[in-house]
N, C-alpha and C positions, 0 to 999 in steps of 0.2 A: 444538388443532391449528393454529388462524389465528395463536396468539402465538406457535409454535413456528416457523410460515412466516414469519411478518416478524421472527424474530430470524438466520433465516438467510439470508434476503437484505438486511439491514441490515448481516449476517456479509459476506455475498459482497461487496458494493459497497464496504463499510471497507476489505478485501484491495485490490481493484481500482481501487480509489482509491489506496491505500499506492504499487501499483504505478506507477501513471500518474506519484505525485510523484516514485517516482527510476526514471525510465524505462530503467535497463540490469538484465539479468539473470544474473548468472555462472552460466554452467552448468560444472558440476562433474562432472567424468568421469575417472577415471581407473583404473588395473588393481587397485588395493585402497584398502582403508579408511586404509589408515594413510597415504596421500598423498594423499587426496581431505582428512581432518583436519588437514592441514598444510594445504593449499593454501587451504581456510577460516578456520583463525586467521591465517595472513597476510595474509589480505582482509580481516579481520576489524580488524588491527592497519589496517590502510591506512585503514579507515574505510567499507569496506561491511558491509553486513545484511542484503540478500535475495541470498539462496541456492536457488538450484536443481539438488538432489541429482538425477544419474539412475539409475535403474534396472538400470543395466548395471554398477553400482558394486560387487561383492561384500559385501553385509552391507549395503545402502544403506540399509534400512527401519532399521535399530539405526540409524546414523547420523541417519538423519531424528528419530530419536526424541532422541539424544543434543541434537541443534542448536533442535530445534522447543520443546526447555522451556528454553532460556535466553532472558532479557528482550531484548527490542527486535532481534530478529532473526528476520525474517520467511522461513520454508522452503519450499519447494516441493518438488513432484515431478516426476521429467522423464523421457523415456523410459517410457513409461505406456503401455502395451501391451491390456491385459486387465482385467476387472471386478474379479476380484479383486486383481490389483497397484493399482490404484486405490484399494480398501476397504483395503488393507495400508498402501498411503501416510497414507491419511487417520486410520485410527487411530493412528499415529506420529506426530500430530500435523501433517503437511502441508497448509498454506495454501491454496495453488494445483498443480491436475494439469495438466501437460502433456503431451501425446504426438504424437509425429513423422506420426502420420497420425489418419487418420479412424476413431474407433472410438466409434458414434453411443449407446453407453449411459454412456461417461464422463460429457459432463455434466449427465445426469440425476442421477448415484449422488453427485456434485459438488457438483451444490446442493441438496442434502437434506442437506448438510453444510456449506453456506455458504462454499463453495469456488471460484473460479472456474476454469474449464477451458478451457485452448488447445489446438484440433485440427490436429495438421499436415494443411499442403497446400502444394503446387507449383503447379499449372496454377491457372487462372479456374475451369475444372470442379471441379477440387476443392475451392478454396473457397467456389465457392457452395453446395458439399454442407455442407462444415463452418458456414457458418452454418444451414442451414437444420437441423442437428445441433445446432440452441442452445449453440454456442458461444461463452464470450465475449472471444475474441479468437482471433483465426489463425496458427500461427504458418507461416512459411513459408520453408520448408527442403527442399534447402538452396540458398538465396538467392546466392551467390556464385557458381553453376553457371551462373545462370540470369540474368548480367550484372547481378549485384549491388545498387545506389542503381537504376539504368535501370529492370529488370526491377521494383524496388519501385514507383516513378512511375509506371508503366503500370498495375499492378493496383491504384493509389489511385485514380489515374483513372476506373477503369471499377468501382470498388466503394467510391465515397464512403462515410464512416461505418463503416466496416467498420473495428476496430481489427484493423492486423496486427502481429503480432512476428518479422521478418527476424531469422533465424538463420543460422547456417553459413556460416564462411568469414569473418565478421567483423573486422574489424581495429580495436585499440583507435584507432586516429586517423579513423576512418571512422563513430563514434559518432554524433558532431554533425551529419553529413551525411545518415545514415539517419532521423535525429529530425527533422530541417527539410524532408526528403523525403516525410513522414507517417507514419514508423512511429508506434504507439502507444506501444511498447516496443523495444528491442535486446538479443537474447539473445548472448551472447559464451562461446566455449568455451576451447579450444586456444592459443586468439592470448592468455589473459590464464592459465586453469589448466591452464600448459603441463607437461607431464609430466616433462621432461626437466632444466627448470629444478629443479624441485621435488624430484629425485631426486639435483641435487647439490648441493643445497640453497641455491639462491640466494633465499634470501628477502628482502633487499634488493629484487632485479631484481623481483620477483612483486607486493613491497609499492608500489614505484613505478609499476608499472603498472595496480595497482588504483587508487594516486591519482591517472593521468592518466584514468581511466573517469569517476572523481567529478569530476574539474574538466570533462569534458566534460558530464556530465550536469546538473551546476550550471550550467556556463554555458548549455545549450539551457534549463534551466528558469527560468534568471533572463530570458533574452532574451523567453519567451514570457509572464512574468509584466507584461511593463513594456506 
């Protein structure tokens, strides 16, 4: 039982660690399978690896499971609703849970699986709920409503330590700014797996926008290594 607990929190902090070193997250949403798999090998060609599938994706759990056994790319699940969409992610292989709100048995069922779990929240009240839901990290959506980089400063402020993941409304050039502002992570949707691109197939425009995510992401990590 104690070997089985210290390989899934040595599980959990490897994941959570991976995350911290490329701190952006593509989230992956769109109205079927077969443009949510385009929009990932063209991230995938640009030179990103963690992936976060959501749940609202038709067929997303096969997807999870197709992307979760290829090497050196790290999946998630997003849009995490209920115990059982959680236990469906994770046996597909899924890394990390995420979900848009508070839903206090996620990350329990999580890290019994060596998983780490972000609990949405908006308000101060609600994130101090989702920590006290042993979550380990926050994300907080949707952030852009809520004045953006500002709204993130103020709730670092009053919750030092607290890693949060600013989501929603993201904008690929606003990367760098979220990250020197304290986010822990940056989740990115729409602004990077934009739908409409992807349906007239500009993969070009998709590929260069995934490489402007890694050059910002490189440069906040090079700046904070030196």
């Amino acid at each position: 039982m104690n070997q089985n607990c210290n390989f899934f929190h040595m599980s959990l902090n490897s994941v959570f660690e991976q995350l911290r070193q490329f701190p952006v997250i593509p989230i992956v949403r769109t109205s079927t399978t077969e443009l949510a798999a385009t929009a990932i090998e063209w991230l995938i060609e640009a030179g990103l690896r963690t992936f976060e599938i959501t749940m609202t994706i038709p067929g997303a759990v096969d997807l999870m499971t197709q992307y979760a056994s290829r090497e050196n790319i790290l999946v998630g699940a997003g849009t995490v609703t209920s115990e059982d969409q959680a236990k469906s992610c994770l046996d597909a292989g899924a890394r990390f849970i995420v979900s848009p709100c508070i839903v206090s048995q996620l990350p329990e069922i999580s890290h019994q699986r060596g998983a780490p779990c972000f609990l949405g929240a908006l308000t101060p009240t609600e994130l101090h709920n989702a920590v006290r839901a042993s979550a380990d990290a926050v994300k907080i959506f949707p952030i852009k409503s809520m004045g953006g980089v500002t709204y993130l400063k103020a709730l670092v402020s009053v919750f030092p330590g607290v890693p949060l993941v600013p989501t929603g409304g993201v904008n690929v050039d606003e990367i760098s700014l979220y990250l020197k502002s304290g986010a822990t992570c940056v989740g990115i949707g729409s602004e990077l797996v934009n739908e409409a691109m992807i349906r007239e197939g500009q993969r070009k425009k998709i590929i260069q926008l995934g490489q402007q995510v890694l050059q910002q992401a490189t440069a906040f990590s090079f700046t904070e290594s030196r």
